[in-house]
N, C-alpha and C positions, 0 to 999 in steps of 0.2 A: 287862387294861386296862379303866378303867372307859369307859362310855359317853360321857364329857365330851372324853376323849382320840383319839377317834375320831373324832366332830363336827368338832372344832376343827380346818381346814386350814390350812398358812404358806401363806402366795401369797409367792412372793419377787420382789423390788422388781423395776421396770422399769430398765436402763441409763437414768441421764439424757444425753439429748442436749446438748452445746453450744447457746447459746443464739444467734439469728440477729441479733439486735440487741440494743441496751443504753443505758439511760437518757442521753439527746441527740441518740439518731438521729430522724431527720427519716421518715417514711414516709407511702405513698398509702394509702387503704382507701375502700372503698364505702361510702356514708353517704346512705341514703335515697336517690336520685335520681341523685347524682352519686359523684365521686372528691373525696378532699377530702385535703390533708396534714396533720400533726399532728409532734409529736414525742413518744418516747418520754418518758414520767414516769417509769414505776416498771415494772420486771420481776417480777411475779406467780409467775412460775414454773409447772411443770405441773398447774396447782390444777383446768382445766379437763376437761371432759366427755371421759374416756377418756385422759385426764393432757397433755389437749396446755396446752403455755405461751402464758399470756394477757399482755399486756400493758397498766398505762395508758397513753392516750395524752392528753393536752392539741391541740384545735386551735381554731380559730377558725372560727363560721357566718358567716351573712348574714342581717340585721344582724349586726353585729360584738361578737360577743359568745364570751367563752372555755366549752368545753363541752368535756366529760372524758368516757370513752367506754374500756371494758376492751374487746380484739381479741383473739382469737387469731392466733399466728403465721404458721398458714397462711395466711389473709386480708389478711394486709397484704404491700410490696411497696417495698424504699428509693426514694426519693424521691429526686429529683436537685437538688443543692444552687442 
C-alpha cells in the first residue's frame, strides 16, 4: 500500500435526525435582551458547528421592522399560536 492509502481515513456519515420543525412553524428564541417569535423560512439542515440543523427564521423588532436571523435547533422553542 502506498502511503496515500494509509493517510486517507472514511469518517462514515452521521445518522441524520428527523427534523423538529419546518418552514411555517412559529417559534420563540433569545434575541439580544429578550424572547422574541419568528417563523420558520428555510430548513438549512445539519450545515452547523458539529452538524447540528440551523434554521432561517423571519421576525419582526422594535421598531417594526422584518430581520432574518439563522438558529440552531436546539436554541429555539415552538411558540404558541
Amino acid at each position: 500500500m502506498s502511503r496515500n492509502q494509509h493517510s486517507k481515513k472514511r469518517r462514515l456519515p452521521l445518522p441524520l435526525k428527523p427534523p423538529q420543525f419546518k418552514p411555517g412553524d412559529r417559534v420563540r428564541f433569545h434575541f439580544v435582551t429578550d424572547y422574541v417569535t419568528g417563523q420558520i423560512n428555510e430548513d438549512r439542515g445539519e450545515i452547523g458547528v458539529g452538524g447540528r440543523r440551523l434554521y432561517g427564521i423571519h421576525f419582526v423588532t422594535n421598531p417594526p421592522e422584518v430581520s432574518y436571523i439563522e438558529m440552531p435547533e436546539e436554541e429555539l422553542a415552538a411558540a404558541e399560536a
